[in-house]
N, C-alpha and C positions, 0 to 999 in steps of 0.2 A: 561531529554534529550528533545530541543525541534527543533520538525519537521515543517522546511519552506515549506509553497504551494509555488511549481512551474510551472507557466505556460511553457510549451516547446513548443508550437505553434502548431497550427490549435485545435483539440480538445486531445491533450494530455498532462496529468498532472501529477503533481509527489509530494511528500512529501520526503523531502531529509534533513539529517543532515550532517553539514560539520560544520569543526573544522581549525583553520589557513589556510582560501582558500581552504581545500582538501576535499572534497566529500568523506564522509565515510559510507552512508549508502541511499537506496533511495530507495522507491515503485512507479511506473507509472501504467498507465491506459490511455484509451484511452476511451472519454466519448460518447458513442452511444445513442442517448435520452436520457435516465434517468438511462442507467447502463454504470454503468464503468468496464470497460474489464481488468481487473488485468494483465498485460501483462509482470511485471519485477519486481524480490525482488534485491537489492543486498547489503551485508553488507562485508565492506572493513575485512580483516583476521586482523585485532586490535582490531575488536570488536567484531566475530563471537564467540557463547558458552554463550552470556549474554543477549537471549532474544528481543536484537533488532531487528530483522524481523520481531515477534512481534507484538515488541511496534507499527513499524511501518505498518502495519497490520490494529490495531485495532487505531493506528490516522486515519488511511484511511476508516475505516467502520465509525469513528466516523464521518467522514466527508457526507459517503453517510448517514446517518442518519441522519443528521441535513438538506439537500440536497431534502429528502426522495428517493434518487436512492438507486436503487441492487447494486450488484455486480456481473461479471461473473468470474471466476478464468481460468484465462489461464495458469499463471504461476505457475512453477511446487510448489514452496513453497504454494502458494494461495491454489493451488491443496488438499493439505498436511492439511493444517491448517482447510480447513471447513469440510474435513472426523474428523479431528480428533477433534474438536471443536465447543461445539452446539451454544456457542453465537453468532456466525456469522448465524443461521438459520432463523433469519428475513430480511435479507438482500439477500440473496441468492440468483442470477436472473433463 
């Protein structure tokens, strides 16, 4: 599965997968210095039970790591994933 960076204008960005024009799956952030504000998961009901938040998830840490930015979790999924998941604890803002 692969996930396009999108710019959505001023400092908010997104990682989003789409399939025939139709946006099926996508994480934003809104980028504050050097942390990105996790502010939105959402995976279309075709693909939810198989991981893709995710994936999507950890393309987006992958990106603050390459970046070297944090991350701050606003959103409720983002919320979820770094209680329950130590690999995001280098990122962490």
């Amino acid at each position: 599965m692969n996930f396009e960076f999108v710019e959505l204008g001023g400092d908010t960005f997104a990682f989003r997968y789409e399939q025939d024009g139709k946006m099926l799956a996508e994480i934003t952030w809104t980028l504050l210095g050097d942390v990105m504000v996790m502010d939105h998961t959402f995976v279309s009901q075709d693909l939810r039970g198989q991981g893709v938040a995710k994936k999507l998830l950890d393309r987006a840490a992958q990106y603050a790591r390459e970046k070297g930015y944090k991350m701050e979790a606003v959103c409720s999924y983002v919320v979820t994933a770094f209680e329950r998941y130590k690999e995001y604890d280098d990122i962490k803002a």
